[in-house]
N, C-alpha and C positions, 0 to 999 in steps of 0.2 A: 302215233298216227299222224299225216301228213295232214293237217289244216289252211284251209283257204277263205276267202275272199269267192262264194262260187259265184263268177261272171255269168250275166244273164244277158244275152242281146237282147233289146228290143226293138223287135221286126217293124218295117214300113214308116221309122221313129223320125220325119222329116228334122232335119237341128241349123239346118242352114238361114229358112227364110220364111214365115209365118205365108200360111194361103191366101191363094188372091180374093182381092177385094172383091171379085166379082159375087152376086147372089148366087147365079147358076152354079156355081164351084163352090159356097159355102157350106160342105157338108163335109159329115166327120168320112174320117176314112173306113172301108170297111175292112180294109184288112190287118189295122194296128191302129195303137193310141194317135191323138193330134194333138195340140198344142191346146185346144178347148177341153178336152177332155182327161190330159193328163196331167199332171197327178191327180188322185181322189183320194189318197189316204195313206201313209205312211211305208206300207209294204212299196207301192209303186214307187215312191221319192228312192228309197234303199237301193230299187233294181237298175236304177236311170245312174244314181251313183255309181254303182257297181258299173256299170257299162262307161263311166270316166276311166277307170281302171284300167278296163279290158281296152280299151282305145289308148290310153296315152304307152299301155305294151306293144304296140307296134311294131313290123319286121321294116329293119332300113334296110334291109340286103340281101338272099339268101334264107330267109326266114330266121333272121338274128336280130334282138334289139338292137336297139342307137347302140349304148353305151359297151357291148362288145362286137362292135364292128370297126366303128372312128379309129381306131387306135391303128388298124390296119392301111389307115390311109394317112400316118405319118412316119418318122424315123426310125421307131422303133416296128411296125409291120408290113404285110402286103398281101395286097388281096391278086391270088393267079386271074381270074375270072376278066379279064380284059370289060373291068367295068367300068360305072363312073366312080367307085371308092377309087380302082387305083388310080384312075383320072385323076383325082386331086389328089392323091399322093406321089403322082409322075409331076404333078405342074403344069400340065395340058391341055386342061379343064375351061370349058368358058361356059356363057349363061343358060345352055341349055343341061347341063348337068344333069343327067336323072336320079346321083344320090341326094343334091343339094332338093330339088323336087319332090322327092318322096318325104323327108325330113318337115320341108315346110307344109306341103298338102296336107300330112297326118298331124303337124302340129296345130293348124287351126282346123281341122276335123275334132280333136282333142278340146281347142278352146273354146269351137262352138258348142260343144255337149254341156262342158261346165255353165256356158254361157246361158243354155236353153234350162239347164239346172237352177240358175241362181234366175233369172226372169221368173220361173214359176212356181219355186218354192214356198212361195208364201201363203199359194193357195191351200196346201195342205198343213200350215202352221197348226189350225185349230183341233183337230185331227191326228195329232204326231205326240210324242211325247217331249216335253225340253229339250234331253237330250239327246233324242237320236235327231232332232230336227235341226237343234245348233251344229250336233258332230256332221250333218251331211252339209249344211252350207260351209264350213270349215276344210272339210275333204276335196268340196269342189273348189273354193275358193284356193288350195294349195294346190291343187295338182296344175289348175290354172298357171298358176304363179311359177310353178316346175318348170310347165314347159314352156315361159315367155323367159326366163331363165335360161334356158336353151337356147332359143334362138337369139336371144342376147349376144351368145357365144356366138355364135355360129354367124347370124348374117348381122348383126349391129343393131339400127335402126329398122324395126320393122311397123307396120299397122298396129298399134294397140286396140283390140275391139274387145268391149268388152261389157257388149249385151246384144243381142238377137239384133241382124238386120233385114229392114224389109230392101226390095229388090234398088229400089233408087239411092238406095246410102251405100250400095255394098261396096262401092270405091272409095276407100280410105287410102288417105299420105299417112308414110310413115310420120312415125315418132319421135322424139329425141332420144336419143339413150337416156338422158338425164329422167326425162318424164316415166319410160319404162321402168325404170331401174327403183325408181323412187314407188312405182306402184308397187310392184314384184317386191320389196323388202315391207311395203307396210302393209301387201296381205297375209304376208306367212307372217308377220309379227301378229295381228288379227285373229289369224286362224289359228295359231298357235294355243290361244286362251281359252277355245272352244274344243281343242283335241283333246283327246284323252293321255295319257301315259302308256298305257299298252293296251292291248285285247287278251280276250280268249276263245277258244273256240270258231266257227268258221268265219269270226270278225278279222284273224291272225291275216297281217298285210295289210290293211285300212293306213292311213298316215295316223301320225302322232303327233306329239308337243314335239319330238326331239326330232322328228323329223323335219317337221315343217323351221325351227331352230336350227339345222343343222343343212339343210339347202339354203336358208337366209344368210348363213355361215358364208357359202361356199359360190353364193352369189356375190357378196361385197368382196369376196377375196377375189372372185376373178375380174373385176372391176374396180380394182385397189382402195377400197373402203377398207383400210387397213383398223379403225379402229371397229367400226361394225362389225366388220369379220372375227375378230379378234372376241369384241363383246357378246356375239354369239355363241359361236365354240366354245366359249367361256360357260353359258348359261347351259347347253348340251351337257355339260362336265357336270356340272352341280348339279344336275337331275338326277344324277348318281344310278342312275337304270341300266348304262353300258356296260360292257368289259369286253376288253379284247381275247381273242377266242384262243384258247392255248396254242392249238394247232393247225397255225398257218393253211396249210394244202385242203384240209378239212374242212373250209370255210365255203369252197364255189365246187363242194360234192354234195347229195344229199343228207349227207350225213352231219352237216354244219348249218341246215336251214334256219335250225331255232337258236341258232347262237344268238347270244347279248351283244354281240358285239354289229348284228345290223340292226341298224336301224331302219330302212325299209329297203323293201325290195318285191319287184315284182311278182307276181303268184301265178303258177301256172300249174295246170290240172290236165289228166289223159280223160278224166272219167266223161263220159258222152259228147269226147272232144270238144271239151270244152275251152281248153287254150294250152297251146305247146310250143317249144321251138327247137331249130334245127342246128343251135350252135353244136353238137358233139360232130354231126359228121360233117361239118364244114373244117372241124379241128383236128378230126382222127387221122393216125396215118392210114396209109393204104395196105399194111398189115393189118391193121384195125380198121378194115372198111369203110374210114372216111375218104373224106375228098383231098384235104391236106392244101386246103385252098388259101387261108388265112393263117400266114406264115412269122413267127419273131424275125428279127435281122440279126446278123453278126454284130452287128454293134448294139442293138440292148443282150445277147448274152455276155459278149468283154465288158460292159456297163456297171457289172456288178461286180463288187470288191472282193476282195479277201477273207476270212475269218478274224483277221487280223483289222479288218476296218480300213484296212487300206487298196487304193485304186491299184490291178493287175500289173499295171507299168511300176509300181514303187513296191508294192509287199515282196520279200523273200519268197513268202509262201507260195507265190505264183509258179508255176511250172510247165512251159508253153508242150511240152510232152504229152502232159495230163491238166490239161488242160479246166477242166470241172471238179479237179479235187480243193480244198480247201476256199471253198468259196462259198459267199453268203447264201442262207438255206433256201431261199427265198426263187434266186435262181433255178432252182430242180424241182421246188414247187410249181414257180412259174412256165417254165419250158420243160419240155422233154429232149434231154439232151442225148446225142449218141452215145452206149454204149450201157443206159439204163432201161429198166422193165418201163412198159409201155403200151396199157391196155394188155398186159399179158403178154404182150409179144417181147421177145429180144427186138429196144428201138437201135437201129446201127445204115447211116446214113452214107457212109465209105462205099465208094461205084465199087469197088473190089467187094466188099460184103454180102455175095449172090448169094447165102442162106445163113437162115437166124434159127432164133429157138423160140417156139410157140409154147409157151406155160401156160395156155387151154385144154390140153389134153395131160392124162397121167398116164406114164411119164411123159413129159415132157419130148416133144417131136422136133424134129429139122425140116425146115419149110425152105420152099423161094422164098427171100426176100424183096417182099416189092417195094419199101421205100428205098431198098438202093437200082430195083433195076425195073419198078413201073416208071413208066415218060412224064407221066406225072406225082411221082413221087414229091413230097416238100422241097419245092425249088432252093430253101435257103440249108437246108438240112437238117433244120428243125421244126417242132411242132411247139403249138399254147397245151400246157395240161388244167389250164383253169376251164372249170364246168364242163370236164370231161368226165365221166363216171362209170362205172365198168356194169352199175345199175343199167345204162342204156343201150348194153351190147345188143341185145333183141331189135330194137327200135329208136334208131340214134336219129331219126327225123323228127320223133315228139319225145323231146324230151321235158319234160315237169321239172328240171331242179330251176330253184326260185331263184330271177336275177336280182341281187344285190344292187340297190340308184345308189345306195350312201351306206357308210359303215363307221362304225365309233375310230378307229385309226385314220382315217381321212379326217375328222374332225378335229383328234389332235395337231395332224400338219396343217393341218388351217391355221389351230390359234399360233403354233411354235413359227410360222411362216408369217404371219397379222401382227406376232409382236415385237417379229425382230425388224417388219419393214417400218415399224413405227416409232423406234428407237430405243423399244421397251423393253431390250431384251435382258431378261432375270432367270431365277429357276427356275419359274414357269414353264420356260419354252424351252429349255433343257430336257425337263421331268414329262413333258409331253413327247418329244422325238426317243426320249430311251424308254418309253413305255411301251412305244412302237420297236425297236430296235430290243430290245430286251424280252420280249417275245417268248415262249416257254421253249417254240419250236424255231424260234430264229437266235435266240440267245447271241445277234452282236454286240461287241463292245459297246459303254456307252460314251457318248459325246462330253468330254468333260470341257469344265465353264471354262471363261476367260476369252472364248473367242471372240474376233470381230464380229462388226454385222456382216462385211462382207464371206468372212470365213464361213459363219454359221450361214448366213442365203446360200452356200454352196453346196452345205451338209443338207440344207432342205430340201433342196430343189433336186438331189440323186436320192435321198430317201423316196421321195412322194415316186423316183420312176421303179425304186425297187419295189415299194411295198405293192406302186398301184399298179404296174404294167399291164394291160389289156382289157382295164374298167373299165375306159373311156376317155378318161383325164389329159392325155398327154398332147392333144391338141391346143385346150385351154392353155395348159402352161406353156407349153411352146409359145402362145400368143401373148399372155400375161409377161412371161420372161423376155420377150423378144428376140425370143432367139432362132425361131423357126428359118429366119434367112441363111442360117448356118446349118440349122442340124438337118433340115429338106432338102439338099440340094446335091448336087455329085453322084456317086455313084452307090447306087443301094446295093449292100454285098449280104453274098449266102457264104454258106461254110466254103473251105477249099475241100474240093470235091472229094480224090484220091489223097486226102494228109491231114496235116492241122496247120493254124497259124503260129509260123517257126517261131516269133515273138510277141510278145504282148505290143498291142499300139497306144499310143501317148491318151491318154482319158482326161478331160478338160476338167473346169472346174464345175459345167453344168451334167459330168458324165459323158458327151460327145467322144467319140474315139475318132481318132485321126491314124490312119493306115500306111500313111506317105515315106515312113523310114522302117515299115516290116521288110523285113526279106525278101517275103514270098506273097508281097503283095501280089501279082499279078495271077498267082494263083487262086484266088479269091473269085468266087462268082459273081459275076457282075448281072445282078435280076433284074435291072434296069438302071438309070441314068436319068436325074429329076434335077427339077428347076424350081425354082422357088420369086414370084417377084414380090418383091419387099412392098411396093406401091397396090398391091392389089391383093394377093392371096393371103393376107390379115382376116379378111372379110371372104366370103364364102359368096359367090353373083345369086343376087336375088332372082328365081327361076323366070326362063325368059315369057315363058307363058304370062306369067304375071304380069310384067312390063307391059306387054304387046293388050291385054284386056283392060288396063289398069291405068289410064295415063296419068293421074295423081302419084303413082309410084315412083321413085327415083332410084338407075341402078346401082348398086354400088360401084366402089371406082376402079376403073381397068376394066370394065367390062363392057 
């Protein structure tokens, strides 16, 4: 049975700015708790927690969290939806942004609750038991810490607030990153001592030790605290409560909710709508009733290697014919490739392909096919099959499978990634990347020792785009690696429409494919043509709204 976290709004629950001074207006509200009146006893603290939760799962787009949206607005996706994701993954984007906007809005909607949380906790200290009174100041204090962690990423230096303001302080100057950074690592290290290990029952989804460990992890890593980094993922490992899940694909269906192998993730519930989201049909093809709006690129499916462990342009194995035979498993997990079952439907993305085969009916029937001949079929020719699930054929607008923030194989590429940038690199960091690659259901080769640092940073940095493609990640590292001036920019390609790609293209050492001496490049779909400036798009424009209220604010540069 499906266990949650059951989110509870609570109604009329001001979290921004305590009541005015005035007597006249000093009275409790009548239609929800105030800030005098709430908490009063341990069930309240729980519900106000609960409601950090439910707030920091927020829809950045479509009714999809952050972390499977972003991906869509770099090299490897694309969002059709003429928004502001693909705004900043076209490079056209300036400070009014309405993704970079919704992002920050909901991220200190989020900080203020924790905030309003950790101001009046204490009132209900006497009242509460030790521990559920430590574990909620601990929950809030990390999820805080989560999402200044985020924005970290995303826009640099932001306002660090971090307790209730009344209306004459509410303009806050950013921060240093230093000061942020330093906070954000010493409260997940804090809160870490007061989580627990795991739950059970509808506690299942609250944060953990390994959790809050394993975001500290993944915060010094993207901010090259190569030994912190290192020393955390380190400390995740020795908790010895993870495992990675045998079966790959199984992992973002519901059927891999209660794997060992995450460590937290979001919790979503249909029961009295109480929280759902719309990633299936933004995913599904148009045989499958979705939208088919958030798209992989040709270059993350040529991205991935061989069976052989080796890049499409070097293995024998490669066969530009057959293109999806002998390649890594992880591929066909992560995409739906032409010529595979797909929500039941024959998926076959070839404009000549006017009818498939529908495996919903027995026997099986011949249908139009509408991802080769709806207008808006997947522009690139492919679909994401992550947290897509054939459970949500009925209702692919609410769907319940739980999104995954962090999972025990991103923790490994942490540490193998932490301790090769810091010189340290031994069996450790070997025995961490082939435990990922060795997989029951990815069975790659494993990486054997003796390499450089530079060799092995290579092996990292296409491992983390195979294992993690469409979590979120590839933003960061694109920023972390520095390489986003290269991989964002040019021409973002779909399949060729009526054929295949006649040859494999050149795949760099960061997995980048280069098109320039294919054949038939020009038969390649060209879904757009994107810019990238080096001097500015690092940093995300602090929304312009802000600025313009805010003149303590400073925008960031280029903007």
């Amino acid at each position: 049975m499906k266990t949650k976290i059951y989110y509870c709004l609570i109604a009329g629950l001001s979290l921004l700015l305590p009541a005015c001074q005035k007597d006249y207006l000093e009275k409790n509200p009548l239609s929800g708790p105030s800030d005098e009146t709430f908490f009063v006893n341990q069930d309240e603290l729980v519900l106000a927690v609960n409601g950090i939760y439910h707030a920091a799962g927020y829809s950045s787009i479509d009714a999809m969290p952050l972390n499977l949206s972003v991906d869509d607005g770099t090299d490897i996706g694309w969002d059709r939806n003429n928004s502001p994701l693909q705004s900043l993954g076209k490079g056209d984007h300036d400070s009014n942004n309405g993704y970079a906007l919704t992002i920050w809005t909901e991220s200190y909607k989020v900080i203020s609750k924790c905030n309003f949380v950790l101001d009046n906790i204490e009132k209900v200290k006497s009242v509460s038991s030790p521990a559920v009174f430590n574990r909620s100041k601990a929950e809030a204090r990390f999820v805080r810490a989560f999402t200044y962690s985020n924005l970290l990423d995303y826009f640099g230096e932001v306002p660090l607030v971090t307790r209730m303001l009344k209306l004459e302080e509410s303009q806050v100057a950013k921060s240093s990153k230093t000061v942020i950074l330093d906070f954000v690592l010493k409260e997940l290290t804090e809160s870490a001592s007061d989580l627990p290990l795991s739950y059970t029952g509808a506690d299942v989804g609250r944060a953990t030790r390994g959790a809050a460990l394993a975001i500290k992890a993944r915060t010094a890593l993207n901010n090259g605290l190569w030994a912190q980094a290192a020393e955390a993922a380190k400390a995740v490992m020795d908790l010895r409560t993870y495992s990675l899940h045998n079966n790959y694909g199984a992992l973002f269906s519901y059927a891999g909710q209660n794997s060992n192998e995450i460590i937290w993730a979001f919790q979503y519930l249909k029961a009295s709508r109480t929280k759902t989201h719309s990633t299936p049909n933004n995913l599904l093809s148009r045989n499958g009733q979705g939208f088919a709006n958030k798209v992989p690129s040709q270059s993350l499916v040529d991205a991935y290697p061989c069976t052989d462990g080796l890049n499409i342009d070097k293995s024998p194995l490669f066969n530009a014919k057959d293109p999806y035979k002998n390649r890594d498993p992880r591929l066909a997990f992560t995409i739906a490739l032409p010529g595979s079952v797909f929500f039941n439907y024959q998926f076959e993305t070839h404009r000549d392909s006017l009818k498939c085969w529908n495996y919903n009916t027995v026997p099986a029937t011949r249908v139009d096919n509408q991802d080769a001949i709806n207008a808006f079929a997947t522009f690139t020719g492919y679909c994401w099959r992550k947290y897509v699930d054939l459970e949500d054929r009925v209702d692919r607008t609410n769907s319940e499978i739980n999104v995954i923030q962090i999972r025990y194989a991103e923790v490994l590429l942490i540490y193998a990634e932490a301790k090769n940038e810091l010189g340290q690199l031994d069996q450790s960091a070997y025995d961490a990347v082939n435990l990922v690659r060795n997989r029951q259901s990815v069975n790659m080769p494993s990486i054997t020792a003796g390499k450089s640092t530079t060799e092995f940073r290579s092996l990292v940095h296409k491992e983390r785009l195979y294992e993690l493609a469409m979590e979120g990640f590839r933003l960061t590292d694109l920023r972390r690696w520095k390489i986003a001036e290269k991989a964002m920019v040019g021409n973002f390609y779909g399949r060729v429409q009526r054929g295949l790609v006649a040859a494999a293209p050149q795949i760099d050492e960061n997995g980048l494919a280069d098109y320039s001496a294919v054949p038939n490049r020009a038969d390649l779909r060209v879904i757009e043509v994107r810019s990238f400036n080096k001097t500015r798009d690092y940093l995300w424009p602090i929304p312009n709204i802000e600025i313009v209220t805010n003149p303590k604010l400073v925008q960031n540069p280029g903007y």
